[in-house]
N, C-alpha and C positions, 0 to 999 in steps of 0.2 A: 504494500500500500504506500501509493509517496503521497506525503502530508505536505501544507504550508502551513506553519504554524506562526500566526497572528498576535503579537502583546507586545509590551513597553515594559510596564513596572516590575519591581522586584517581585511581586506576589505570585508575575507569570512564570518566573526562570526552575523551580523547580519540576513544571508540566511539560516546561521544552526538556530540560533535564533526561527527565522522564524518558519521553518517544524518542531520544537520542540513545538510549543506553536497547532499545527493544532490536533486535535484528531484523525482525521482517514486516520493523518501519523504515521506508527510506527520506528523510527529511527532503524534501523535491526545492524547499526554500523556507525562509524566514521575511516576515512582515513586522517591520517596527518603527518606533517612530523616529525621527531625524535628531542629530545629534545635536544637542543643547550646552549652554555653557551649567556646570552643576557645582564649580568648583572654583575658589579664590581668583581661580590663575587668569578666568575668564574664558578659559579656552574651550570649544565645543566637547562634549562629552559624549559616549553613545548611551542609548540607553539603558537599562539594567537588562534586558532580553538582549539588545543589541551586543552588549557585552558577554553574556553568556553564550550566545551564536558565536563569538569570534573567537571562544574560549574550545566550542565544540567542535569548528573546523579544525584548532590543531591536532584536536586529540586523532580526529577521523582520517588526517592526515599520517600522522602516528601508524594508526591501524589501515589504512590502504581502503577505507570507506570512502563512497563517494561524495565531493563535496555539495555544497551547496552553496546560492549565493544570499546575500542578506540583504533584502531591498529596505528603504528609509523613504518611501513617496510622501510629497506632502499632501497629497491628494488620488485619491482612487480614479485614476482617471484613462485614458483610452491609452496611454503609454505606458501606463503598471500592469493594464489589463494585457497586453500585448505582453509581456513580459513572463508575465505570471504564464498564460497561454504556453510561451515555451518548455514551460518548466513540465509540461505534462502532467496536474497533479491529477489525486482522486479525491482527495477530502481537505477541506478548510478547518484547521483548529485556530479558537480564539478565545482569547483572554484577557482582560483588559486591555485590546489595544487603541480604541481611543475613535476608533472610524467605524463610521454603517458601511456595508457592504450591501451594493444594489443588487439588483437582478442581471443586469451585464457582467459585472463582476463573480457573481454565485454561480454562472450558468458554467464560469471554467471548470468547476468541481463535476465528475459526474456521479460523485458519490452527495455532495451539499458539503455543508458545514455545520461544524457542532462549536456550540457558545460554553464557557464556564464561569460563572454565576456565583456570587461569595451570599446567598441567601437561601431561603428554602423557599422554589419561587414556587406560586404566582407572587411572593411576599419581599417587598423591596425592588422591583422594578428599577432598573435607573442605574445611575455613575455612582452612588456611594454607600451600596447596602452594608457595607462592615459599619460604619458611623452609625447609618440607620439601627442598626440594630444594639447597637451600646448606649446611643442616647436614649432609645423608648426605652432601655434598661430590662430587654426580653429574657428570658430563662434558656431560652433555648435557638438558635439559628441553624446553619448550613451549608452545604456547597448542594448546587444542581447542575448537572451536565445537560443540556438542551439542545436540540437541534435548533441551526439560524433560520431564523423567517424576518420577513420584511416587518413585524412589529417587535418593536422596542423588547428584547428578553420574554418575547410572547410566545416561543417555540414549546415544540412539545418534547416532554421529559425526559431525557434519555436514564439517566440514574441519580438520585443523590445522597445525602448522608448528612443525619442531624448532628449538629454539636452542641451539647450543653454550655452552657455560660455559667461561671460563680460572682458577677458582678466587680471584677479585678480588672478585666482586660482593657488595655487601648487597642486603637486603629492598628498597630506596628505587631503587639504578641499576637492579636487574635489573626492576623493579614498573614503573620507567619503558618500557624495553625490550618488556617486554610487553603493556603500554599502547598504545604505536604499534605494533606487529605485531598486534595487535589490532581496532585501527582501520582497519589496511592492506587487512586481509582481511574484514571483518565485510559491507562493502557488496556483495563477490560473494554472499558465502554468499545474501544478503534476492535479490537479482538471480533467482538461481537458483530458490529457495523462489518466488518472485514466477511465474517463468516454468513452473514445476512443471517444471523439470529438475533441482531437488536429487537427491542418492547420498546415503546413510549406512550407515555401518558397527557391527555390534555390538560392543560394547567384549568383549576377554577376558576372562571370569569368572577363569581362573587366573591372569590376574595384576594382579587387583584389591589396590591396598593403599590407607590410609588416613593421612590427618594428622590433628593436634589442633589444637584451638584453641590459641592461646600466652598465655601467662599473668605475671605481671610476673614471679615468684619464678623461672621459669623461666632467668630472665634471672643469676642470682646463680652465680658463677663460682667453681665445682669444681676447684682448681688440682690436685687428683691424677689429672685426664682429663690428653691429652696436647694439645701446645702447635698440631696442627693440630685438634683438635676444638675448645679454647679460640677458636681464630681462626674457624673457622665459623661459631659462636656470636657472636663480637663482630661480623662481618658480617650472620648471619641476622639478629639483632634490632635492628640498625639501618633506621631509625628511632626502633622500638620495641621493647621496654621497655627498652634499652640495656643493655649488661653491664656488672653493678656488682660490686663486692668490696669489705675496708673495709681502713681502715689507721687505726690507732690510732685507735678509735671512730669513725671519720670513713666516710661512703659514698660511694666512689670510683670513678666511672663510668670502663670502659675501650672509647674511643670506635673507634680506629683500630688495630691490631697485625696481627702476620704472624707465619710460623714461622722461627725463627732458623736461620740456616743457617750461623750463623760456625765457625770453626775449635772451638771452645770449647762445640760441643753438645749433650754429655753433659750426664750428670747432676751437678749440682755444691752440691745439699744439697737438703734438702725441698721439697715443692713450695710454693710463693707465696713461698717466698724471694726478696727484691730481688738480685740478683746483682752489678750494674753497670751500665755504656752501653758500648752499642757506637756512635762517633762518625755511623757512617751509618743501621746500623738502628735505633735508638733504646734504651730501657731495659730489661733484659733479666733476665726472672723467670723463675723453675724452674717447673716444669710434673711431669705424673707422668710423662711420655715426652719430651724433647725442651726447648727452652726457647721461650717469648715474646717478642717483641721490640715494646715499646710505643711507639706515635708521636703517640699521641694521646689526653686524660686530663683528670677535671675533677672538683673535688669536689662531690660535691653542693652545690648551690646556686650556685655558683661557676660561670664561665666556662670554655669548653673553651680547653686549654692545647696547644701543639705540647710535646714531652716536654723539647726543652732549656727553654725558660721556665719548666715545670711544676719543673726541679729546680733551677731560681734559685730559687724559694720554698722548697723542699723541703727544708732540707739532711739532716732526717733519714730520709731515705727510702732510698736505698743501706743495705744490711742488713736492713732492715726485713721483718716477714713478712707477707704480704698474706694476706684472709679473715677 
């Protein structure tokens, strides 16, 4: 079976991984996105699949496998499709890579293409179901393997696999998580499709929902929510775009927090009020329900701080109003 296999982010490189290491996958080509600058130096960078593709032609090289090339279009357009074309594939795998893929495009496949989905869809729809699902603060989510269709992650089921939640994770542990359960499972799904004994299922129309894209402002911390929405948030957007607040002109990333549970968890003045420490949970600020308890903190530009350091430097931060 020769694949294209489609993604950008880090979350994808374990699934390419994957179908690299199977023998009677031949990788036909790699689809990723163009190289960006990601680093000090300014200089363009390839992407995190882009980079694991360049990683796998040497190995293939190594082993006398045949290569493949790694395209970076900015656009799906009549000269990638031509391209692709050559590569003779059978199936499209994709993974966050960032592009719809039209009907010109799908028709290269004469097997289709299959989608991989960080939710247990119909649930979560969209560009950022790992977030979606730390911030509703769920018990439970998942990966789905889907076949591609012209609606938005509206394909039908190929296989998936539920993961519980303990209410700890960011965007970065749980994106890892589903990374390798991803990879775990992705070489039966092609096995099957290969042997024409794939099953899929229709997704539920009723209980289709949707996420959004996430956006940096998004990230700017509403101290009248209460102290467990605040802590979903400062997990959902780690990595990115971290949650910030200010303190005396200054932009305050709040990198690490949990919801206070001490004896002392009422309300005890406005919200973003600095309250005190608490010697094991760390620094402890009013909220509109409940309090915060901060463990980790940096000011912009500035180095991330454990909270007792952070208030070696600080001293006027106790009392202080935060936002």
């Amino acid at each position: 079976m020769r694949v294209v296999f489609a993604g950008s982010p880090a979350i994808a490189v374990p699934s390419l991984k994957a179908l690299s290491r199977e023998e009677w996958i031949e990788l036909a080509g790699v689809l990723t996105s163009q190289d960006n600058p990601r680093k000090r130096n300014g200089r363009p960078q390839p992407s995190d699949t882009g980079e694991a593709a360049a990683a796998i032609l040497k190995e293939y090289e190594m082993k006398g496998r045949p290569s493949f090339p790694i395209l970076k279009p900015l656009k799906l357009d009549s000269a990638i499709r031509e391209q692709v074309k050559e590569l003779k594939p059978d199936l499209l795998v994709s993974f966050a890579y960032g592009h719809f893929f039209g009907p010109k495009f799908m028709a290269l496949f004469p097997l289709g293409g299959i989608n991989i989905h960080a939710s247990l869809l119909p649930k979560y729809r969209g560009p950022a179901p790992i977030q979606a699902a730390i911030l509703k603060r769920d018990d439970v989510t998942g990966i789905s393997i889907q076949r591609l269709s012209q609606e938005m992650d509206g394909g039908d089921i190929l296989a998936s696999e539920e993961l519980k939640l303990t209410g700890k994770e960011t965007t970065d542990s749980l994106g890892e998580i589903m990374a390798e359960t991803a990879a775990r499972i992705l070489p039966g799904v092609l096995k099957k499709i290969a042997d024409g004994t794939a099953h899929t299922e229709v997704q539920d129309a009723d209980k289709v929902s949707y996420c959004s894209l996430i956006a940096a402002e998004d990230a700017i911390i509403d101290w009248k929510m209460s102290a467990a929405e605040i802590d979903a948030r400062v997990r959902a957007f780690d990595p990115w775009p971290l949650c910030r607040t200010g303190h005396n002109g200054r932009d305050l990333l709040i990198l690490k927090a949990s919801v206070y549970k001490g004896k002392n968890g009422g309300a005890q003045g406005e919200p973003g009020l600095v309250l005190g420490i608490d010697k094991q949970e760390g620094i402890l600020v009013q909220t509109g329900e409940g309090i915060l308890a901060i463990t980790e903190l940096q000011y912009q530009a500035k180095k991330a701080l454990f909270w007792r350091d952070f208030m070696n430097g600080a001293r006027d931060f106790l009392g202080s109003k935060l936002g």
